[in-house]
C-alpha positions as CSV (number, residue, x, y, z in Angstrom):
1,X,-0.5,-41.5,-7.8
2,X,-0.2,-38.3,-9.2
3,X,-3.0,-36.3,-9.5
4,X,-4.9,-35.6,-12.9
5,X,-3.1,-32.1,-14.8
6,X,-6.4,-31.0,-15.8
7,X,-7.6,-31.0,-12.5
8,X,-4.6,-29.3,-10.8
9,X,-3.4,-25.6,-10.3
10,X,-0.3,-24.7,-8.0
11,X,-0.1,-21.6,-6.9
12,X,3.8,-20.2,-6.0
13,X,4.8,-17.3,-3.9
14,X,8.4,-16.2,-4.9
15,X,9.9,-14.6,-1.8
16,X,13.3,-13.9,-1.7
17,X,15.5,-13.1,1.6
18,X,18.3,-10.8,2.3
19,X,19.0,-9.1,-1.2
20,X,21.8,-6.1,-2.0
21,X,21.5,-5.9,2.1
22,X,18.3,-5.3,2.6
23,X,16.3,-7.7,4.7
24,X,13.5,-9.2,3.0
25,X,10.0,-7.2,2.3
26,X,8.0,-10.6,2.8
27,X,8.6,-10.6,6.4
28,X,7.6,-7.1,7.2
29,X,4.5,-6.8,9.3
30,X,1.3,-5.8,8.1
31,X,-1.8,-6.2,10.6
32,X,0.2,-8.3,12.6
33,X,1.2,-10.5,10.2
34,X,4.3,-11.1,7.7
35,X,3.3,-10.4,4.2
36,X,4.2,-13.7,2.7
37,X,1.8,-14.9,5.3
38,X,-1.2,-12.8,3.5
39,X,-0.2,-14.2,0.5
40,X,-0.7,-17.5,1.8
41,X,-3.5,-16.9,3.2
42,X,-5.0,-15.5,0.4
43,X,-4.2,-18.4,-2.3
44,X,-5.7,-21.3,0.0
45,X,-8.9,-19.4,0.6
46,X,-8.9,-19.4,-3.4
47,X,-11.6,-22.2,-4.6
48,X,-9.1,-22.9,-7.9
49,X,-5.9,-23.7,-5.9
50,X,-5.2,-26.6,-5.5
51,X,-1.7,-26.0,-3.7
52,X,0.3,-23.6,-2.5
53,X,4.0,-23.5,-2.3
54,X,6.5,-20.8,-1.4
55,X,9.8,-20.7,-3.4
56,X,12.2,-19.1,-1.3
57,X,16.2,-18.8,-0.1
58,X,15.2,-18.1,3.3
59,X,15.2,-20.3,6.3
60,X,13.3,-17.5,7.8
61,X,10.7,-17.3,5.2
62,X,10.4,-21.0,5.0
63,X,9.6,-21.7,8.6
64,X,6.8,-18.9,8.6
65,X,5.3,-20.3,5.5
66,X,5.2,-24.3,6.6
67,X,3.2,-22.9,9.8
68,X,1.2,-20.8,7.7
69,X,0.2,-24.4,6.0
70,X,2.2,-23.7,2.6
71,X,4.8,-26.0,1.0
72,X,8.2,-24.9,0.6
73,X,10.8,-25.3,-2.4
74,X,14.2,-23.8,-1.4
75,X,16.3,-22.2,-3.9
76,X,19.6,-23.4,-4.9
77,X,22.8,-21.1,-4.4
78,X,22.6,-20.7,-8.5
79,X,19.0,-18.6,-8.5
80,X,19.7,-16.7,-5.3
81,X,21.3,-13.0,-5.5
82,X,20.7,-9.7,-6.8
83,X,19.9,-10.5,-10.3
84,X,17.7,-13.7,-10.0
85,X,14.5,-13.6,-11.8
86,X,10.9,-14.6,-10.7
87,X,11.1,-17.0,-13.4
88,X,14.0,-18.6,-12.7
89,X,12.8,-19.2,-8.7
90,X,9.5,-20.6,-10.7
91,X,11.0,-22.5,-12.8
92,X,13.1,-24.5,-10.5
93,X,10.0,-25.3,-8.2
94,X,8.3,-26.7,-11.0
95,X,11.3,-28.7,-11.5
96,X,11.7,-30.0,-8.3
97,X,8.6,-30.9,-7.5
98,X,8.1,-33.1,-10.5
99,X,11.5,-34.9,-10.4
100,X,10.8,-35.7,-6.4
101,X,6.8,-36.1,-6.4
102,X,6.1,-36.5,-9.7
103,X,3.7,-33.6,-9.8
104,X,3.2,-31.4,-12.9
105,X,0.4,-28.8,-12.3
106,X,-1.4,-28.0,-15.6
107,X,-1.9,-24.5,-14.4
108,X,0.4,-22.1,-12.3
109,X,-0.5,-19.1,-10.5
110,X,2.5,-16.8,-9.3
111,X,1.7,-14.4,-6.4
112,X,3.8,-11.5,-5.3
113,X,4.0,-11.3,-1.2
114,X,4.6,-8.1,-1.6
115,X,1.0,-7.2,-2.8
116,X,-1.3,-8.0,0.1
117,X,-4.2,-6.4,-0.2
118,X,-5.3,-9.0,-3.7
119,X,-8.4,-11.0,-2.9
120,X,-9.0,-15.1,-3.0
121,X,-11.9,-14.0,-5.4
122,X,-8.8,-12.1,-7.5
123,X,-7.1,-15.0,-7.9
124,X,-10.2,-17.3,-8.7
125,X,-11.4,-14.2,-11.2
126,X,-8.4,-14.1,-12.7
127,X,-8.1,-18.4,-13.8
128,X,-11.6,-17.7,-14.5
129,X,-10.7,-14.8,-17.3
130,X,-7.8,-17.0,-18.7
131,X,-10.4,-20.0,-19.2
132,X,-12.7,-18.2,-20.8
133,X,-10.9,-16.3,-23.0
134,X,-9.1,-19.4,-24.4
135,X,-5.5,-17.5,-23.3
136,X,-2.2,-19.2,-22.6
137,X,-1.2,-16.4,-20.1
138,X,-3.1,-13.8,-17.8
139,X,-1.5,-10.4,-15.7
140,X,-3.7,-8.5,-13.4
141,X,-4.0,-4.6,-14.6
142,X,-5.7,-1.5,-12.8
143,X,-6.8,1.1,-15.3
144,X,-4.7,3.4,-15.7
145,X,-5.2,7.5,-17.4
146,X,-1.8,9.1,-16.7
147,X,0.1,10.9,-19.3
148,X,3.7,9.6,-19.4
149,X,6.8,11.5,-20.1
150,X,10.8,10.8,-21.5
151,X,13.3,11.9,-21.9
152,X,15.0,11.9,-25.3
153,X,18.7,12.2,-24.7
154,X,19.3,15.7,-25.8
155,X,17.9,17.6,-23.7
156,X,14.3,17.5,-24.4
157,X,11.2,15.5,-23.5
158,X,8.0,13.8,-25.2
159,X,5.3,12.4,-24.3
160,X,5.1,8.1,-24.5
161,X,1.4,7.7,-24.4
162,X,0.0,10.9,-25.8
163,X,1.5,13.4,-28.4
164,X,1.9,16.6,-26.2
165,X,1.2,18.8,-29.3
166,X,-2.1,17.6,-29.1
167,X,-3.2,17.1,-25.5
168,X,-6.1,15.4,-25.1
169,X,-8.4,15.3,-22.5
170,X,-8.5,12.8,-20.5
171,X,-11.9,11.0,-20.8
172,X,-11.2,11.1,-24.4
173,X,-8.9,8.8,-24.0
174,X,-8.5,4.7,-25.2
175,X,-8.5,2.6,-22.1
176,X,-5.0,1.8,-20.8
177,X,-4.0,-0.5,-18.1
178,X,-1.3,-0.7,-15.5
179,X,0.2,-3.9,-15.0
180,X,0.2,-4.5,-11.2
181,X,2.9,-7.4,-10.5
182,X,0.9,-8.7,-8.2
183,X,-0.9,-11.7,-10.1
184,X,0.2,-13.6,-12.7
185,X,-1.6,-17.3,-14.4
186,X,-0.5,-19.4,-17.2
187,X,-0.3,-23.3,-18.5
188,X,2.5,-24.6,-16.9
189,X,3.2,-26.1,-20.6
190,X,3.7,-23.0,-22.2
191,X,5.8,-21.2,-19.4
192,X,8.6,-23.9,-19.5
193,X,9.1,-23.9,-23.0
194,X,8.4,-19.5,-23.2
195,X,10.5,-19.2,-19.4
196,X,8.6,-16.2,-19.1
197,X,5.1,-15.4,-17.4
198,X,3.7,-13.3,-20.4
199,X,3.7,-15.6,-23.5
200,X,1.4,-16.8,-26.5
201,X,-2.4,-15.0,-26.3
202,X,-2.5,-13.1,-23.0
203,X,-5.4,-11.9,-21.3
204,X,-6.2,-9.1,-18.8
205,X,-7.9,-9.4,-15.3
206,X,-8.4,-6.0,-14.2
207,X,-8.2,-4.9,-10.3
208,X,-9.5,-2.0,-8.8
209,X,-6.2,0.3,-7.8
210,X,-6.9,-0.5,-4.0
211,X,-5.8,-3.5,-4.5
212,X,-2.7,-3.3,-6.4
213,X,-0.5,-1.7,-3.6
214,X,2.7,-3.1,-4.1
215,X,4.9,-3.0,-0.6
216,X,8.7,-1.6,-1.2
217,X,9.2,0.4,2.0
218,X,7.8,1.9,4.9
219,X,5.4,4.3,3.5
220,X,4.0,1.6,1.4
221,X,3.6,-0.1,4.5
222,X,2.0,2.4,6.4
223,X,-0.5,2.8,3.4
224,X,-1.3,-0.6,3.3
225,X,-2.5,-0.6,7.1
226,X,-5.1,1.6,6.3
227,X,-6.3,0.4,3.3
228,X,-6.6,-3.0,5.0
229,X,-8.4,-2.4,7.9
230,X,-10.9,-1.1,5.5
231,X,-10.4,-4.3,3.1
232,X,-10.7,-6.2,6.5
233,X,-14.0,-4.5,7.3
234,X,-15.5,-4.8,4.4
235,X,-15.1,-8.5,4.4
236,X,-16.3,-9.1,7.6
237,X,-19.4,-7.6,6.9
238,X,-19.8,-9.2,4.1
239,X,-19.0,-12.5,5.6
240,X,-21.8,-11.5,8.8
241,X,-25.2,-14.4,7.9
242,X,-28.6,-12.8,7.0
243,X,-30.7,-13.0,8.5
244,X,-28.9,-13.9,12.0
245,X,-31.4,-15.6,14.1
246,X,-29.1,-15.2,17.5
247,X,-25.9,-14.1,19.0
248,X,-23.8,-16.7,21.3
249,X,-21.0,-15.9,23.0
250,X,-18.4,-17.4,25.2
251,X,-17.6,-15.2,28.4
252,X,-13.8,-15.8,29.5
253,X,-11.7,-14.2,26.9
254,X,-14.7,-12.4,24.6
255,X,-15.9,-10.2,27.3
256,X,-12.5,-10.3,29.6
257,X,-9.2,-10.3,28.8
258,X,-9.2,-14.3,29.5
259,X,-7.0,-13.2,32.9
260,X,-8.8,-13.2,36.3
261,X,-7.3,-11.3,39.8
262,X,-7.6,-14.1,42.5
263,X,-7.7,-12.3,45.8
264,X,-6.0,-13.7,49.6
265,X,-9.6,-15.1,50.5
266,X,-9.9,-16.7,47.0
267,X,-12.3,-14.5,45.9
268,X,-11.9,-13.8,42.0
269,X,-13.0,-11.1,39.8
270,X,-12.0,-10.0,36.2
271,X,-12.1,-6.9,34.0
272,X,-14.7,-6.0,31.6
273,X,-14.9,-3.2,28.7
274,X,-17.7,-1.2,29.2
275,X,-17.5,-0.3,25.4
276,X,-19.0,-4.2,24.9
277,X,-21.4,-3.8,27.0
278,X,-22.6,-0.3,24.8
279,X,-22.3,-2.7,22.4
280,X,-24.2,-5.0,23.3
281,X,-26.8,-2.9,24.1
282,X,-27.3,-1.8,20.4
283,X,-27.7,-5.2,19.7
284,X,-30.4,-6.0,21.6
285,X,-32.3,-2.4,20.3
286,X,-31.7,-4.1,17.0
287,X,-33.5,-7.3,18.3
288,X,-30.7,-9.3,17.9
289,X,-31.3,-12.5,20.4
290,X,-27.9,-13.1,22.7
291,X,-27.0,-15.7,24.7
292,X,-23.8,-16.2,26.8
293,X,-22.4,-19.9,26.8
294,X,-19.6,-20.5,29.1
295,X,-17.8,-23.5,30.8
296,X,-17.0,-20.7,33.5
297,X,-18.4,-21.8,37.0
298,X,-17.6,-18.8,38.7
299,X,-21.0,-16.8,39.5
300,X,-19.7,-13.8,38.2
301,X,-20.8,-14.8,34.3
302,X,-24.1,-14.6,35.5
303,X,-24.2,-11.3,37.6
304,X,-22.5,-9.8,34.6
305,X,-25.4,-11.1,32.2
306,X,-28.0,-10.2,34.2
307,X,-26.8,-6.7,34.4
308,X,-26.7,-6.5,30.7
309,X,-29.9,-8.5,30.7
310,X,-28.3,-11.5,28.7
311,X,-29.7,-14.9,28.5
312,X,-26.8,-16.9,30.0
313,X,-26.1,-20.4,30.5
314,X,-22.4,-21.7,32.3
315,X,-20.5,-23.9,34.2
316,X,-21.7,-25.9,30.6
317,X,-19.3,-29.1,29.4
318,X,-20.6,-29.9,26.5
319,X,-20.9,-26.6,24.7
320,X,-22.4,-28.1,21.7
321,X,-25.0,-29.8,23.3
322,X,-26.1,-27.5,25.2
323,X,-26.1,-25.0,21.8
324,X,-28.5,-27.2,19.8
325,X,-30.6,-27.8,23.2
326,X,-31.7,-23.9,23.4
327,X,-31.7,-23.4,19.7
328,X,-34.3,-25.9,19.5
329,X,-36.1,-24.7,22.3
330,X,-36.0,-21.5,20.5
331,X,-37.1,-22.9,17.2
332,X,-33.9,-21.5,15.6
333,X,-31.6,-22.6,12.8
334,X,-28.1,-23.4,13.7
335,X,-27.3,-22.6,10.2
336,X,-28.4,-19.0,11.2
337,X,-26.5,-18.1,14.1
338,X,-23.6,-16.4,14.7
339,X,-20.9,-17.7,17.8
340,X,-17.9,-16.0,19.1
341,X,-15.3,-17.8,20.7
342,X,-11.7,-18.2,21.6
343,X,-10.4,-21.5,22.6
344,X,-10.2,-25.2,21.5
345,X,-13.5,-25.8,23.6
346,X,-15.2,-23.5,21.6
347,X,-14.4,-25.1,18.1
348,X,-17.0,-27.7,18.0
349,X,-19.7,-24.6,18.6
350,X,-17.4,-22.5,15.6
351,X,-17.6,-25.4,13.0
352,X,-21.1,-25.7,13.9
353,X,-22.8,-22.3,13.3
354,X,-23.3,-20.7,9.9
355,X,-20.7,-18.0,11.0
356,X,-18.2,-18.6,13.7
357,X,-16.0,-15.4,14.6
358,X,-12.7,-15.2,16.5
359,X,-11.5,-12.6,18.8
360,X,-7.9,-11.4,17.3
361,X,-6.0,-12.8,20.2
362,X,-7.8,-17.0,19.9
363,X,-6.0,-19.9,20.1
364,X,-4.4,-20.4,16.3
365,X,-6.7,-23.7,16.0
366,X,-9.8,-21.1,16.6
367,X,-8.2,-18.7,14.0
368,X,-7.9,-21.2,11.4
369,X,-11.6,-21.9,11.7
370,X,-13.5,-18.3,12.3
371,X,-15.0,-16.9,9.3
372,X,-14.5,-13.8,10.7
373,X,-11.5,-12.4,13.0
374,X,-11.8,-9.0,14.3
375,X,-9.3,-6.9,14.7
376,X,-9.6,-6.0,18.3
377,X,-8.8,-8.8,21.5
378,X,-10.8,-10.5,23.9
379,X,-11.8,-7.9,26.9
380,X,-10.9,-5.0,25.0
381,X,-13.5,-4.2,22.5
382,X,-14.3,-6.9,20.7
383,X,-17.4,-7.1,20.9
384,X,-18.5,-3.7,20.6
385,X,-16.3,-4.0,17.4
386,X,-18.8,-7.0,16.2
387,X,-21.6,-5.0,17.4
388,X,-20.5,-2.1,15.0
389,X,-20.3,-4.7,11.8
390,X,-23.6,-6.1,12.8
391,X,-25.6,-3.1,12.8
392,X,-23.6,-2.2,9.4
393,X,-25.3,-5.3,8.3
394,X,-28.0,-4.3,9.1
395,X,-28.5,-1.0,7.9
396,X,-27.5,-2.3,4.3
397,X,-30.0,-5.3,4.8
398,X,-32.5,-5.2,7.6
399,X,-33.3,-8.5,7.7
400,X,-32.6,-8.9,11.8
């Protein structure tokens, strides 16, 4: 049965393949991941969508998006080529998904892959805006106070948004906005019969400029890296619980590498970052309780602890269990703690906790979960990396 159109908004991610020989922009790596998958990623964090689907001509594109957990509507031979339209790729996935599911959206959200540093609260903003203001059709702007120039055909110039006779200054100014490309919403009513994004009343949801990036090449690219590994900061430390009433970690694969050097006697031993264990330390000066949970046997979890002066408890089955056991002993709120981990035995503990956190280099089940994912692997900084975004917390906050 067909769910209800008033409840329903689709999001769709044009992303076109090879075009006039150039290979496709929404497969280009940014953080270590394609750009259509940021996109996707993006839209089903969004609390509005519904679902997302990926309109493409690539067989490429299409197998990154499924695994990325987006539908996929393939394009037709008709819509591909140099001068197919965003429209037309939107268009036809409405089509196609109503004459083979029977499902017609009432609202339709079109996001550009290409634009990868928008938000999931963007996009949720953004319907917000179009609801409120009663509009058939939104498109995100950034303010924008440029003077803009032409030139008329014989020889001369003039200015488009300013007569250059009489320059004004620029707070003097009316407001003017940039339309960014990257987000577009509408009634899916309206857009058939218009067959264009901007139609009827149109309303404006405006984005800060760091956020309105729009790949095309390598530069753009190398831009974006930056700007996200701040974006990605931000976020994480935003998404850190106050106040945190402890710090549990797994051992193999948080504060090693998840690799271990067996020697001829069968002795093992593995590698640890002494950064963490700086890290670490800072913690505990902030009073941060830590404990290390691990279903490690081998005793070298515990002399590691101890020389860090970590509460430590392995050669544990039942993580879980054993979570809730010390927190209660502890009189402490799961709801307020914090657990780092990297494998499918650690995803019970993840869904847990008020704030699970992945290491970059986790099992893809543990990535889906993690509210957070840092940006540095197991063994090689990550935790001194947390350790950073915690005391960040905490100096906007105090409330360790």
């Amino acid at each position: 049965m067909m769910e209800s159109r008033e409840r329903t908004v689709l999001a769709i991610i044009p992303a076109q393949g090879v075009s006039r020989g150039v290979a496709s922009t929404s497969l280009a790596l940014l953080a270590g991941k394609p750009l259509v998958a940021h996109a996707i990623e993006r839209a089903r964090q969004a609390r509005s969508i519904h679902r997302v689907v990926v309109s493409t001509d690539d067989s490429a594109i299409a197998a990154v998006s499924r695994q990325c957990g987006a539908g996929v509507v393939r394009w037709p031979s008709g819509i591909c080529g140099d001068t197919a339209t965003v429209e037309s790729a939107l268009l036809f996935a409405l089509d196609y998904l109503r004459r083979t599911e029977d499902y017609q959206p009432a609202l339709l959200v079109c996001l550009q892959s290409t634009s990868p540093l928008i938000l999931s609260e963007d996009i949720d903003g953004a319907l917000s805006v179009l609801e409120d203001e009663e509009a058939e059709s939104l498109l995100a702007v950034t303010p924008f106070s440029g003077f803009l120039w032409r030139r008329d055909g014989q020889g001369g110039v003039s200015g488009v948004n300013f007569d250059q006779n009489v320059r004004p200054l620029r707070r003097d100014c009316e407001p003017q906005f940039l339309e960014t490309g990257a987000l577009y919403a509408m009634h899916v009513q309206g857009f058939k019969a218009a067959k264009q994004m901007v139609f009827g009343k149109v309303a404006l949801y405006g984005m800060p400029a760091d956020r309105c990036l729009s790949i095309e090449g390598t530069t753009d690219l190398q831009i974006a890296e930056g700007l996200m590994r701040v974006q990605q900061r931000q976020l994480a430390i935003h998404a850190l619980i106050e106040p945190m009433a402890a710090l549990v970690l797994d051992f193999d694969g948080i504060f090693t590498d998840n690799k271990v050097i067996v020697f001829q006697d069968g002795r093992e031993a593995v590698v640890c970052d002494r950064g963490d264990g700086w890290g670490l330390a800072q913690l505990k000066r902030l009073g941060v309780p830590i404990l290390v949970l691990s279903t490690e046997e081998n005793p070298v979890v515990q002399a590691r602890c101890s020389k860090l002066g970590l509460s430590c408890l392995h050669g544990i089955r039942d993580k879980l269990t054993a979570l809730k056991a010390w927190l209660s002993a502890n009189r402490m709120d799961i709801a307020q703690v914090a657990y780092v981990g990297n494998d499918v035995n650690d995803l019970d503990c993840l869904r847990a906790v008020g704030c699970g956190i992945a290491v970059s280099d986790s099992h893809p089940q543990v990535l889906a979960v993690a509210r957070i994912v840092l940006s540095a692997p197991g063994g090689r900084g990550a935790i001194r990396e947390l350790a950073e975004l915690i005391e960040k917390k905490w100096e906007g906050t105090n409330n360790f």
